[in-house]
C-alpha positions in Angstrom: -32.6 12.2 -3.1 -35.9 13.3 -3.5 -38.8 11.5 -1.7 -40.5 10.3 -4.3 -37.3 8.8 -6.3 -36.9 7.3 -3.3 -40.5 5.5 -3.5 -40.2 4.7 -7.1 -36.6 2.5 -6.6 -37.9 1.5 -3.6 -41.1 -0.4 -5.3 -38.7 -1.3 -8.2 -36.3 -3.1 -5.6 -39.4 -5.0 -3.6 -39.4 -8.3 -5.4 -37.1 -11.7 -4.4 -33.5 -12.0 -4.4 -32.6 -12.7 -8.2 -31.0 -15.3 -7.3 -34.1 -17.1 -5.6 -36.5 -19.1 -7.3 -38.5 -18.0 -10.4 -41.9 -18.5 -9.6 -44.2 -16.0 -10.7 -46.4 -17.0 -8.0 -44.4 -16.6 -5.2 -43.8 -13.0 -6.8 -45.7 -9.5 -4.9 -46.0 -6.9 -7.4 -45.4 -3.9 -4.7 -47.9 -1.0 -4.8 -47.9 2.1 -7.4 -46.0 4.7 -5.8 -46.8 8.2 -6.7 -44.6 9.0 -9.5 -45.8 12.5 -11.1 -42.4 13.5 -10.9 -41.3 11.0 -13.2 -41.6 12.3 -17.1 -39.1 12.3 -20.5 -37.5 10.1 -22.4 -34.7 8.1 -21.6 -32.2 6.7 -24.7 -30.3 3.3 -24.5 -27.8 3.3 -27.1 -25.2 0.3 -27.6 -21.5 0.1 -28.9 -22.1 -2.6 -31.1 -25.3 -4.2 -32.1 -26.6 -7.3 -29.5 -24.5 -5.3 -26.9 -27.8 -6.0 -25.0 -30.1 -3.0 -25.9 -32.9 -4.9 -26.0 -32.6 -6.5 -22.9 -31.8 -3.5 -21.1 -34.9 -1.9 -22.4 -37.0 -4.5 -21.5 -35.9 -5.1 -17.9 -36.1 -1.2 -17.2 -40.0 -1.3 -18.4 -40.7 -4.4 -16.8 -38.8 -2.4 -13.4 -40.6 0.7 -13.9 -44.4 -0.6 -14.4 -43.6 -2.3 -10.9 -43.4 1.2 -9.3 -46.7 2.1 -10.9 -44.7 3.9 -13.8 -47.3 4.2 -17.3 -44.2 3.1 -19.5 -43.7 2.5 -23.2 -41.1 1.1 -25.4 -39.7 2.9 -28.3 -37.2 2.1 -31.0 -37.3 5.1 -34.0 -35.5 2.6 -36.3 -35.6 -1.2 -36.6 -33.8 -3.5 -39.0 -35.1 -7.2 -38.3 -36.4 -10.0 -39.7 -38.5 -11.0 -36.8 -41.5 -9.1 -36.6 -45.0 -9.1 -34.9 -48.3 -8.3 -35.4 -49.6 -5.6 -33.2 -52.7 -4.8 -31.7 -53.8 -2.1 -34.5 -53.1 -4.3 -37.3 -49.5 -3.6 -38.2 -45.8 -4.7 -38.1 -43.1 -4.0 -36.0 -39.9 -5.8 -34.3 -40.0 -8.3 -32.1 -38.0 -6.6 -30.1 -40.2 -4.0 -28.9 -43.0 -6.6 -28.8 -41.7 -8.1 -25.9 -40.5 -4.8 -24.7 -44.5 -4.1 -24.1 -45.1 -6.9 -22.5 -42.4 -5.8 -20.5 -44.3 -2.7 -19.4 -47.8 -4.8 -19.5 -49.1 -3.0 -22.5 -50.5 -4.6 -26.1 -47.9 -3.8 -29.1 -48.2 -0.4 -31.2 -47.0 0.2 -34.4 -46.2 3.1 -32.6 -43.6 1.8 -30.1 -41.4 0.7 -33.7 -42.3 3.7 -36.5 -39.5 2.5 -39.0 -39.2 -1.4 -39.6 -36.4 -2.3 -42.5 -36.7 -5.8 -43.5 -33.9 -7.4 -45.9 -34.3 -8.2 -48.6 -30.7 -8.8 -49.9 -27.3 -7.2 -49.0 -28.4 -4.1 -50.1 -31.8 -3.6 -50.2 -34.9 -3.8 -47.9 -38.4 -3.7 -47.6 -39.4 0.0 -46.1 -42.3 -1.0 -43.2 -43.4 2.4 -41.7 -46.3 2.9 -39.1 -46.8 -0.8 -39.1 -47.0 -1.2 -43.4 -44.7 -1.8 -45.8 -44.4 1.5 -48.1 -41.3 0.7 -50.2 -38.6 -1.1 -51.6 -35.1 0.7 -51.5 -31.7 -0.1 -51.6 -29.6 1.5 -48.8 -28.2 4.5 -50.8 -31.6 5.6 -51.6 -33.0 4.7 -48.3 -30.5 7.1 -47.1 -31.9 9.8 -49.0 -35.6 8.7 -47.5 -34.3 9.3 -44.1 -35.9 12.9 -43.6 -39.4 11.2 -44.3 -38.7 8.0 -42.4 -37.5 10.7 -39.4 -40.9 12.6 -39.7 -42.8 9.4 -39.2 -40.5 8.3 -36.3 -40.7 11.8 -34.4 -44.7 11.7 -35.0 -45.1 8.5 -33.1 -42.3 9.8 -30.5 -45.0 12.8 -30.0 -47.9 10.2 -29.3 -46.1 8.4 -26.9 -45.1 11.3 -24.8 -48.5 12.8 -24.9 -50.3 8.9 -23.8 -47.3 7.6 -20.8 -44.9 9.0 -18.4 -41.8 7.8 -19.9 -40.6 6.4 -23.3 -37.8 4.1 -22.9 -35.8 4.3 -26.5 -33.8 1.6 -27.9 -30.7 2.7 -30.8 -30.0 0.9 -33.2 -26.5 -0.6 -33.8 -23.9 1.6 -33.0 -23.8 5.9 -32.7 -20.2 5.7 -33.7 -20.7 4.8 -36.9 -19.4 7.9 -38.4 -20.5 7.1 -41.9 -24.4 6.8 -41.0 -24.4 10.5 -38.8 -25.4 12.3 -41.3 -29.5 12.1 -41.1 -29.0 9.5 -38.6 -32.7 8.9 -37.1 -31.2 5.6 -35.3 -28.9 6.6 -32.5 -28.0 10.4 -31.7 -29.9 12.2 -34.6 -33.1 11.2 -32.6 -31.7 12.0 -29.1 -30.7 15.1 -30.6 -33.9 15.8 -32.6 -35.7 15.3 -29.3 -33.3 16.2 -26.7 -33.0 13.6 -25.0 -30.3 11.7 -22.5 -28.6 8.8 -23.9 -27.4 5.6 -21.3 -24.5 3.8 -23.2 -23.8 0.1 -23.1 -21.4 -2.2 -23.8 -20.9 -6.1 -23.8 -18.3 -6.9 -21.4 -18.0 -10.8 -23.2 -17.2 -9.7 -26.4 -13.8 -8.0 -25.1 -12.4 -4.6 -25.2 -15.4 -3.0 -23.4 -13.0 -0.2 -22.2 -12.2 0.4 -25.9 -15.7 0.3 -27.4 -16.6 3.3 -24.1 -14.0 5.4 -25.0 -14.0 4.8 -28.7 -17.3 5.5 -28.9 -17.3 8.8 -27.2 -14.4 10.0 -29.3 -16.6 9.5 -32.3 -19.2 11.5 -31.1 -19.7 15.3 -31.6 -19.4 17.6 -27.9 -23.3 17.7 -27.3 -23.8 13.9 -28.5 -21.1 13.2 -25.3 -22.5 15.6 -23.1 -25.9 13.7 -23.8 -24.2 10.3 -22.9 -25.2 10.3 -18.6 -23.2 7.2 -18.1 -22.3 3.4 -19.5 -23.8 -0.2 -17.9 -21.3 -2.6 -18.8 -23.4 -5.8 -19.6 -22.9 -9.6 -19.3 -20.0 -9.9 -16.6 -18.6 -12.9 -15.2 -15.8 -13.2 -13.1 -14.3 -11.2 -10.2 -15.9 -8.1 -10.2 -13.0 -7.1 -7.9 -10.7 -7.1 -10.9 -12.7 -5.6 -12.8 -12.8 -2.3 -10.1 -9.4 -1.2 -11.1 -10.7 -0.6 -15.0 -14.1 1.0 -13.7 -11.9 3.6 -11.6 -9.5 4.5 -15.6 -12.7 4.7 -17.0 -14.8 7.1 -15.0 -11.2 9.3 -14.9 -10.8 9.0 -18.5 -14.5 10.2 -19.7 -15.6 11.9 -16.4 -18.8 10.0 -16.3 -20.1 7.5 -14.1 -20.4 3.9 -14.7 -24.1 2.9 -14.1 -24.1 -1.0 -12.9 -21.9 -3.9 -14.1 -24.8 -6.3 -14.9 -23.6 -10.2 -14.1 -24.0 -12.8 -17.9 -27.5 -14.4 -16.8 -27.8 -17.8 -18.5 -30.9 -19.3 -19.3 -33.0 -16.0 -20.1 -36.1 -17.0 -22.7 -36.8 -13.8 -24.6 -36.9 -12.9 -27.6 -34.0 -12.3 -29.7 -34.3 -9.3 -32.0 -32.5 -10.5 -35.2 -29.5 -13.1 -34.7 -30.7 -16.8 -34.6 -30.3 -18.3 -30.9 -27.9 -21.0 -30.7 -28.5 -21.7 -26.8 -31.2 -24.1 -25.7 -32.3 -25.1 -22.0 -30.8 -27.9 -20.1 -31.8 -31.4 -21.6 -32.5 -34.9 -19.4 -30.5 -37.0 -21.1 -31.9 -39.8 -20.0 -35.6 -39.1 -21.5 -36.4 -40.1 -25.1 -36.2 -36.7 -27.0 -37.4 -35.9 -30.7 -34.5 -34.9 -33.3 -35.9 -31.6 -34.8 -33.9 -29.9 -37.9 -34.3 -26.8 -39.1 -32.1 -25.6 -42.3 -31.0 -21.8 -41.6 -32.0 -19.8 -44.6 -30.4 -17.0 -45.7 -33.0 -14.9 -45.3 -34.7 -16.8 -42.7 -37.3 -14.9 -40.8 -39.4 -15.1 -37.2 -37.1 -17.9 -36.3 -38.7 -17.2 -32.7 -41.3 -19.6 -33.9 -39.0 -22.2 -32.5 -38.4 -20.9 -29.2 -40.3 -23.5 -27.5 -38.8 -26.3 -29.3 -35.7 -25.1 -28.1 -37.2 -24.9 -24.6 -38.4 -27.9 -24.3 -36.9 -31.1 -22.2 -37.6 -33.5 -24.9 -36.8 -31.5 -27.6 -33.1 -31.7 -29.2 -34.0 -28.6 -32.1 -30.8 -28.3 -34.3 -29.8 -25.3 -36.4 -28.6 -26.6 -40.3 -26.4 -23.5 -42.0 -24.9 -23.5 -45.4 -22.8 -26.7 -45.9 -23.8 -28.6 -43.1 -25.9 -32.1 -44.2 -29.0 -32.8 -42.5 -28.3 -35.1 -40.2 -31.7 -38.1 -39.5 -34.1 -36.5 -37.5 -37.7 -36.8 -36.7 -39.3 -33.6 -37.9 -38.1 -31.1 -40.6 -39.4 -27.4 -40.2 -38.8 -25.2 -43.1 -39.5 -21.7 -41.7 -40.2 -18.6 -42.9 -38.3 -16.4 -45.6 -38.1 -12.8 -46.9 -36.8 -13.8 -50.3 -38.9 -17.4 -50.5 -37.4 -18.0 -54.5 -33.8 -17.5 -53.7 -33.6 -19.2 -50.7 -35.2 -22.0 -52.1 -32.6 -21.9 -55.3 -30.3 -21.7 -52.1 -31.9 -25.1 -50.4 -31.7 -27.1 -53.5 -28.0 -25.6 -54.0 -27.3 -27.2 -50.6 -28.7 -29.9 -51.4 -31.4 -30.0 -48.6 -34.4 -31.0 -51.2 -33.1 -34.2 -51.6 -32.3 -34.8 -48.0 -35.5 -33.9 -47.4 -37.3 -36.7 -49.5 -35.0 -38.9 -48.0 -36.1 -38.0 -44.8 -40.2 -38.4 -45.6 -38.9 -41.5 -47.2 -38.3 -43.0 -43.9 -41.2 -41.8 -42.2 -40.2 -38.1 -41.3 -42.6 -35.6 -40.6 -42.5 -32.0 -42.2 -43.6 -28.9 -41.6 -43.2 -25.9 -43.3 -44.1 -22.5 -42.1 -45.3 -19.1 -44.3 -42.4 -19.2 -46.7 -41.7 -22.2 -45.8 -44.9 -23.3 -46.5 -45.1 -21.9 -50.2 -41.9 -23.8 -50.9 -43.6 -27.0 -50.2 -46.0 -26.3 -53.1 -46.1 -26.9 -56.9 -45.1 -23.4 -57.9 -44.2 -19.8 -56.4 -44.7 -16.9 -58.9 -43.3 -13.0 -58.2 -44.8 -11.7 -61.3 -44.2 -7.8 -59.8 -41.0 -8.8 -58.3 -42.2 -7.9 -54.6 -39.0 -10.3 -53.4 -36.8 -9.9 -56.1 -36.5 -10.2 -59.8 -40.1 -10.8 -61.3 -40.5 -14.1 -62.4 -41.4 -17.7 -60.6 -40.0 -20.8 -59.5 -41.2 -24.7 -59.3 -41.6 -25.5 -55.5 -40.7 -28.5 -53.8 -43.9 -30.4 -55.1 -44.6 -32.1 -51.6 -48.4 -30.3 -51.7 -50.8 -29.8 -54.5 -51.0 -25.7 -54.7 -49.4 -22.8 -55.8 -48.5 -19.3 -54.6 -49.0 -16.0 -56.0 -46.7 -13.3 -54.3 -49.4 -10.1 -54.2 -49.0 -6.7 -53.6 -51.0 -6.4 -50.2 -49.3 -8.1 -47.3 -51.5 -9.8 -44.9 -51.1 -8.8 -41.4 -53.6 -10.8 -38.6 -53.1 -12.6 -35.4 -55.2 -15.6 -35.1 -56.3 -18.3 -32.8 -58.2 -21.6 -33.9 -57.2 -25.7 -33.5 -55.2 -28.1 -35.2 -56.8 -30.3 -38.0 -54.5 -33.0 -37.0 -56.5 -36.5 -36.2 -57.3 -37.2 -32.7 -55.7 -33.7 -31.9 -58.2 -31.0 -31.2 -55.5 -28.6 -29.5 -55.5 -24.9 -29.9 -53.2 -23.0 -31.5 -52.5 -19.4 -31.6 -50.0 -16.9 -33.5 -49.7 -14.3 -36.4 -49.7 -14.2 -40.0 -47.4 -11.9 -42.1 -46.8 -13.1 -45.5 -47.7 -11.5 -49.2 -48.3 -14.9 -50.5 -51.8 -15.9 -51.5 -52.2 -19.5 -51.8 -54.7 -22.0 -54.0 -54.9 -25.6 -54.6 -56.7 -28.8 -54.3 -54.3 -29.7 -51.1 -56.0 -27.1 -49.2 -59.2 -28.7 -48.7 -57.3 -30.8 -46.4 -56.3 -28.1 -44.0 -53.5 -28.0 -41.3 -56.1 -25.6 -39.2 -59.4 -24.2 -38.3 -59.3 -20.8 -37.2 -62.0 -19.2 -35.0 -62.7 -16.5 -37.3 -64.0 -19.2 -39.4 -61.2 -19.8 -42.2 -59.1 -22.7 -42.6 -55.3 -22.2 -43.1 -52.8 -24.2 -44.6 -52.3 -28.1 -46.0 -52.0 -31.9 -44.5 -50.7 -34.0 -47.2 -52.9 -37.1 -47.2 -50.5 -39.5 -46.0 -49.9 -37.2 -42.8 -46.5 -36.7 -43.1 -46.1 -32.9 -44.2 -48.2 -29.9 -42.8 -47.8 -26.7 -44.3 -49.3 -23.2 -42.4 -49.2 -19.7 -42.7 -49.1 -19.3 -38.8 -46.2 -17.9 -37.3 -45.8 -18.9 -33.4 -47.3 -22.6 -34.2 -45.5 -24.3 -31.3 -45.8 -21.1 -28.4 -49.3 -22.6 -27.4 -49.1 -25.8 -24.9 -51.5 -27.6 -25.8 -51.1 -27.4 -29.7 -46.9 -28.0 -28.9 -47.7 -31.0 -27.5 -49.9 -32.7 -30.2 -47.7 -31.2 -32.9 -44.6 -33.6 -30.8 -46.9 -36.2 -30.6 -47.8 -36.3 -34.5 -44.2 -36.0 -34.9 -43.2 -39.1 -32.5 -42.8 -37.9 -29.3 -44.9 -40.4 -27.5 -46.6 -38.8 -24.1 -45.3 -35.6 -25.1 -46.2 -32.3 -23.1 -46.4 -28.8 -24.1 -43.6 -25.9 -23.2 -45.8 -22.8 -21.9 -43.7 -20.4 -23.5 -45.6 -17.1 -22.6 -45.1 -18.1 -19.1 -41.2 -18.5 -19.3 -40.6 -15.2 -20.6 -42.6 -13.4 -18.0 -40.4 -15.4 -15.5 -37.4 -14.2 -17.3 -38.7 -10.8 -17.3 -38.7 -11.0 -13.7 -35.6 -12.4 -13.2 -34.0 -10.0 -15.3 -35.9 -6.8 -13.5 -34.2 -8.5 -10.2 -31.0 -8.3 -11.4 -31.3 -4.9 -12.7 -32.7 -3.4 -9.6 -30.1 -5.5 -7.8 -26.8 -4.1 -9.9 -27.7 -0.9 -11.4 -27.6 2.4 -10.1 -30.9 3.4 -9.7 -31.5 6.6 -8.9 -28.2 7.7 -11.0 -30.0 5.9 -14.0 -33.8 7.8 -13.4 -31.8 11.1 -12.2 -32.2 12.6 -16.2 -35.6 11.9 -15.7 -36.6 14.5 -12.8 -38.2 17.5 -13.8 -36.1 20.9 -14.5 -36.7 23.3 -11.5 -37.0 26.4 -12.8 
């Protein structure tokens, strides 16, 4: 191997056993290695969608920028609900936003070029370069492809000229057969670009040896020539009885099997679309608050509760369609891409009535962005931006009303809760088209430090309506939200601190399973 591969895995492999203890402190970041050698693009592609892409991605950033590697995330194509707001004013998945923290950088719209956000079964909002351009239903989106690709290969372009190496996420699956043609996802861009692809499959699903081969049968000859090798993902078990099947399939495809990465529990990243069932480990023994949140169907940035569901004290349950709401102590109604039908779809559930049963015995509620409108008098779509033009009457909890506009608002923002005797910061993102007016906002839910006030307080205290998505992730504003809420002597969960600790836990693992240098091999320079 080449001397400075071998200083590059070496300074990926020089941090504690993964199995060892978590502590960021207790963690050496080795040197930058000279690593001029190390340029391209590398492709992760999946067999099915959550096959672990993301993570993948993530952990190889987080391994690289450890060897002094100037690495950046890159997904052409993104379909998500959960966004974020990046540093140049835009929108892209959360996904990639972790992805760059991963690789210690500030998110781009440039690391996510295409963003489709659902609007319905068949139709989505059209976000490119960080703004939402269109509304299309998939058969015409199809036909928009060649744009959306011109777009995705124009912010490919930037990244290669500004960093060493992109690391690409696909999207979904490159054996879908049906989606090739002007595919900008999966193999049209590695294609388009010319770049190797690293396959990988989710071993805890079953039938990983089926999805490897199956997926290589659907591909063209140069789209499996691309393919370098697979990582099998999320193992547990014998991993000698697995050996037998890693043996058929390297005979059967004639291409190596990268690593067999081991099912690592507890991980607190962000999930890219699917709502996260899992929360951490409970003591049962201390009082906990009872926090319900009713799954929309077109619930979005449900990581807004990823510190409730990381907390001790916290027992956060998910509500999906017909399931009651159970008592509780504190309601949160998050956000929505289609706020008037999934509120027709709450009161079909039922949930409205719950929920004045709830404040009837002294239940707090929160409601956040589209959750937030729903808590007011009246919602209005007179352009139809979420669907068909009309409006609907909200739940009436707060006096104002909201007027869906054509200009979304896109901001991060830091500032401190209103609440009484609770001066704790807060800090998060907006993203919402809604623009809001009534007599309940003079009482707001929060000052902001760029000198506007956001959201409502109803005057009896009991509902608090914001625009601020990420209203729990800050510590100190976590912990007076529990408190307002009932949990007496309750602290906050330092959420930003937890992911870069499963960052590094999942770079140890990596660097401890995979097959380094096979895996970076695509990425030495051609000798001519």
């Amino acid at each position: 191997m080449a001397a400075w591969a071998d200083a590059i895995i070496a300074a990926m492999q020089a941090y504690p056993d993964p199995n060892g203890p978590d502590d960021p402190a207790t963690r050496t970041p080795a040197a930058p290695v000279p690593c001029a050698a190390l340029r391209g693009t590398l492709m992760v592609q999946g067999t099915t969608s959550d096959a672990g892409k993301s993570t993948i991605v993530a952990g190889l950033c987080r391994l690289l920028v450890r060897a002094g590697v100037r690495v950046v995330p890159f997904k052409p194509q993104n379909m998500a609900l959960n966004s974020a707001v990046t540093a140049d004013g835009g929108e892209i998945g959360r996904a990639q936003a972790l992805q760059a923290q991963a690789a210690g950088l500030a998110p781009h719209t440039d690391m996510n070029p295409v963003l489709l956000k659902p609007s319905s079964d068949t139709g989505a909002q059209i976000v490119i370069h960080g703004r939402a351009r269109l509304d299309l239903d998939a058969r015409a989106y199809h036909e928009y492809k060649p744009v959306a690709m011109q777009a995705v290969l124009a912010s490919h372009r930037r990244l290669r000229e500004g960093y060493d190496v992109v690391l690409v996420e696909g999207a979904g699956s490159p054996a879908e057969v049906n989606l090739r043609e002007r595919d900008i996802a999966n193999m049209g861009f590695a294609e388009a670009v010319d770049c190797p692809v690293v396959l990988v499959a989710d071993i805890d699903r079953g039938g990983v040896f089926a999805h490897l081969v199956g997926t290589l049968d659907c591909l063209s000859a140069s789209e499996r020539e691309r393919v370098k090798g697979f990582i099998i993902n999320r193992f547990r078990g014998d991993i000698g009885l697995l050996e037998p099947g890693l043996d058929w399939l390297r005979a059967r495809t004639g291409k190596p099997v990268l690593g067999v990465l081991p099912y690592l529990h507890g991980l607190h990243l962000d999930a890219e679309d699917a709502v996260a069932a899992t929360q951490s480990a409970k003591d049962e023994g201390a009082p906990r608050l009872r926090v319900i949140v009713p799954v929309l169907p077109r619930i979005s940035n449900h990581t807004d509760f990823d510190a409730l569901r990381a907390h001790p004290r916290v027992d956060l349950r998910w509500i999906g369609p017909g399931m009651p709401i159970p008592p509780g102590d504190l309601i949160v109604l998050p956000g929505s891409k289609s706020v008037r039908a999934d509120l027709a779809f709450l009161r079909e559930q039922g949930w409205d009535r719950a929920l004045l049963r709830h404040l009837r015995y002294g239940g707090k509620v929160v409601g956040i962005c589209g959750g937030m409108q729903m808590l007011g008098r009246r919602i209005e779509d007179p352009d139809g931006r979420e669907g068909a033009p009309g409006g609907s009457d909200g739940l009436g909890l707060l006096d104002f009303a909201t007027v869906l506009a054509a200009d979304k608002q896109l901001r991060q923002a830091r500032g401190t809760l209103a609440l009484p005797e609770a001066n704790a910061s807060v800090a998060g993102y907006e993203i919402h088209l809604g623009v809001t007016g009534g007599p309940a906002l003079a009482r707001p839910a929060l000052r902001l430090d760029d000198g506007r006030v956001d959201g409502a307080l109803s005057d009896d205290g009991q509902v608090l309506a914001t625009y601020l998505h990420g209203l729990f992730d800050d510590p100190a504003g976590c912990a007076a939200l529990l408190r307002w809420a009932g949990l007496d002597g309750a602290e906050g969960v330092d959420l930003a601190a937890l992911r870069e600790a499963s960052l590094d836990r999942l770079a140890d693992t990596m660097a401890a399973h995979l097959d380094l240098a096979a895996l970076l091999a695509p990425l030495q320079p051609k000798v001519d």
